[in-house]
Structures are given as C-alpha cells and as structure tokens.
C-alpha positions as CSV (number, residue, x, y, z in Angstrom):
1,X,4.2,4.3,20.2
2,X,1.0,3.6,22.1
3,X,-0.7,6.3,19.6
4,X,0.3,4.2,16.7
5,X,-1.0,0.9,17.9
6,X,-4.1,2.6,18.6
7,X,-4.4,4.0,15.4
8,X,-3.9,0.4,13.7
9,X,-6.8,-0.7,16.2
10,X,-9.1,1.4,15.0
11,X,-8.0,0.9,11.5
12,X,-8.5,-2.6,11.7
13,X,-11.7,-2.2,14.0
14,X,-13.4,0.0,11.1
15,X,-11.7,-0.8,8.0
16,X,-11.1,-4.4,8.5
17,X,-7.8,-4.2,7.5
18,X,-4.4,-3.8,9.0
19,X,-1.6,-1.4,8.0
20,X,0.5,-3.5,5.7
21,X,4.7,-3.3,5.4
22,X,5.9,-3.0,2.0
23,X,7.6,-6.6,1.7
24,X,11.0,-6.6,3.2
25,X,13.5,-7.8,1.4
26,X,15.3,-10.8,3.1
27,X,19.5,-10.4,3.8
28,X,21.7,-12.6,2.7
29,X,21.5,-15.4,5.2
30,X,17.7,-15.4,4.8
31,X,17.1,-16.4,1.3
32,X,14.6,-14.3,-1.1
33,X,11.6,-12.4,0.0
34,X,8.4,-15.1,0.8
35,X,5.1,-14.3,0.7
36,X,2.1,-16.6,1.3
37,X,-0.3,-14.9,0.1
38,X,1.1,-13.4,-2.9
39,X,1.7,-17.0,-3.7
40,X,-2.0,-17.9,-3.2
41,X,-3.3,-15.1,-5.2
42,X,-0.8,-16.2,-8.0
43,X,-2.9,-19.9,-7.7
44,X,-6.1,-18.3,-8.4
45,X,-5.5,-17.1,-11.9
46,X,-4.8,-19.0,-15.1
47,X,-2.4,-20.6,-16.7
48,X,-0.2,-18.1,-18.3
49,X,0.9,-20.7,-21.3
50,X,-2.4,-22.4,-21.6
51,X,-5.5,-20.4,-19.8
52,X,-6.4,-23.8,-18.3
53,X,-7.9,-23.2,-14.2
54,X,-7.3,-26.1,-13.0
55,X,-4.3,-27.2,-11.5
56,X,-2.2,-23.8,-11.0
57,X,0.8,-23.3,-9.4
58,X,3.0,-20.8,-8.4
59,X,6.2,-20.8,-10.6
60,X,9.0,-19.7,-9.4
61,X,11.2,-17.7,-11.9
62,X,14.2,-15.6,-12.0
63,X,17.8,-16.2,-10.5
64,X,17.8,-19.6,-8.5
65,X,20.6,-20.1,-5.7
66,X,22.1,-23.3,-4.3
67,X,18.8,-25.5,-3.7
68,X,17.3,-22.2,-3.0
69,X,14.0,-20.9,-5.0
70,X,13.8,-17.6,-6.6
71,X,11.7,-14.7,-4.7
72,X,8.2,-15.2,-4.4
73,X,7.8,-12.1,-6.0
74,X,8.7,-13.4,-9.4
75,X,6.6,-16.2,-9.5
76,X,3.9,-16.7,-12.5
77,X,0.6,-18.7,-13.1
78,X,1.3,-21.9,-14.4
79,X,-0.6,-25.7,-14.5
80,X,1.4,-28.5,-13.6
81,X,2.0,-29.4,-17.3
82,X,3.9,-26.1,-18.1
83,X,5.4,-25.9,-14.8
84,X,6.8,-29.4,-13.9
85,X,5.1,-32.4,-15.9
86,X,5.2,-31.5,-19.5
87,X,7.7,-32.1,-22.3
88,X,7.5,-28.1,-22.6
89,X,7.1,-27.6,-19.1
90,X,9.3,-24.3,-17.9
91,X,11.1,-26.5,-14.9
92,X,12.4,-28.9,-17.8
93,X,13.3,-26.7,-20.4
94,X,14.2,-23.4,-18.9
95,X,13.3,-20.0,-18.9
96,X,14.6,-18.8,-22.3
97,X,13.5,-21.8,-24.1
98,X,10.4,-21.9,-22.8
99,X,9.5,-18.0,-23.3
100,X,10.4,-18.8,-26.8
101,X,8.0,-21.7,-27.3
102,X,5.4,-20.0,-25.7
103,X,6.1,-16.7,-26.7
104,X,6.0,-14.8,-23.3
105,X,7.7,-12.4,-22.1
106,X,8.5,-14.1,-18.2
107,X,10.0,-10.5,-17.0
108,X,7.3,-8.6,-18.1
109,X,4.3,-10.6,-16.6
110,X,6.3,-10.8,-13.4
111,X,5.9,-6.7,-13.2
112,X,2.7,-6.6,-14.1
113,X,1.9,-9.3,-11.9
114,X,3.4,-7.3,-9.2
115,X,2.2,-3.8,-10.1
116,X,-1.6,-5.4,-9.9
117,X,-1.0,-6.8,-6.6
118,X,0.8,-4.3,-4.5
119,X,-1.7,-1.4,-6.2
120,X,-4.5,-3.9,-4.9
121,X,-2.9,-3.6,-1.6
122,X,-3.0,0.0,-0.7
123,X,-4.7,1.2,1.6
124,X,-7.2,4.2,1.5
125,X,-5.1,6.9,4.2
C-alpha cells in the first residue's frame, strides 16, 4: 500500500500527472457516469451541426431516465441553437429527427469522441 502511494508521488512529482481510473461506471442508485472534465473538453470543440465556436455545449445524448440526463460519456459538441434554442435544435426535435436533418451519425461521433479522449488520457508506463 504505502509502495503504491509512493509510486503515484513520484509519478505526479516528475510526470505532472496522476495515475488516472478508467471511469467507473455509476450503480443503479447513482445515476450515469459524470465527468467534468470530459464535459469541458467536449466545450472546447465545435459545433458538430454547424462548426460555429462560439457558444458550445455539452449535449447530452443517448437513453434519458426519469429527469435524469444520459452519461456524460455520450455527450457531443453542440451551440445553443442546435442544442436547445433552435427550431432544429436536438433537445426539441429529438435524436432521430435531428440526425436526419443534419445527417449525423450521433452514435458514431460519441465513439470517436470517446476513443480520442480516453487514448489522450493514457499514460506513458
């Protein structure tokens, strides 16, 4: 135990960096996996409908629950016109209808959203 904290020490001492968890996925009773800066990241690209910059938010998509927002893992890059304001916008006109306007594939940019993030993540050991 002690060797292992010392090893993340002197990992983050050097490197910068701490050992990061692959996300846990949250039981039942705690709702979908949440990730701040996953969610942040997302905010920093464009608009996946528009290519717009300005504005972005962090869309969530996939299976909603009872007042309960998909994981954050399956949100995508969208302004506030395509995500909430818009006559298009996906929050108004759902997900199918809206991939067909816009002609995007939401599944498919979630993975590759996620397969750029987590291979950003890993660490050099």
């Amino acid at each position: 135990m002690i060797g292992r904290a010392l090893e993340r020490w002197v990992a983050f001492q050097v490197l910068g960096k701490i050992e990061r968890k692959p996300p846990q996925r949250a039981d039942s009773s705690r709702g979908p996996a949440r990730d701040w800066r996953y969610r942040a990241w997302i905010r920093t690209l464009p608009c996946a409908a528009c290519g717009t910059n300005k504005r972005i938010e962090a869309s969530h998509t996939g299976p909603h629950g009872l007042n309960q927002k998909a994981s954050d893992y399956r949100c995508v890059p969208l302004c506030i016109e395509h995500h909430r304001t818009g006559k298009a916008a996906l929050d108004r006109i759902g997900g199918e209808r809206f991939e067909r306007v816009f002609q995007i594939d939401l599944s498919g940019l979630v993975r590759r959203l996620n397969r750029i993030w987590f291979e950003s993540r890993k660490l050099p050991w």
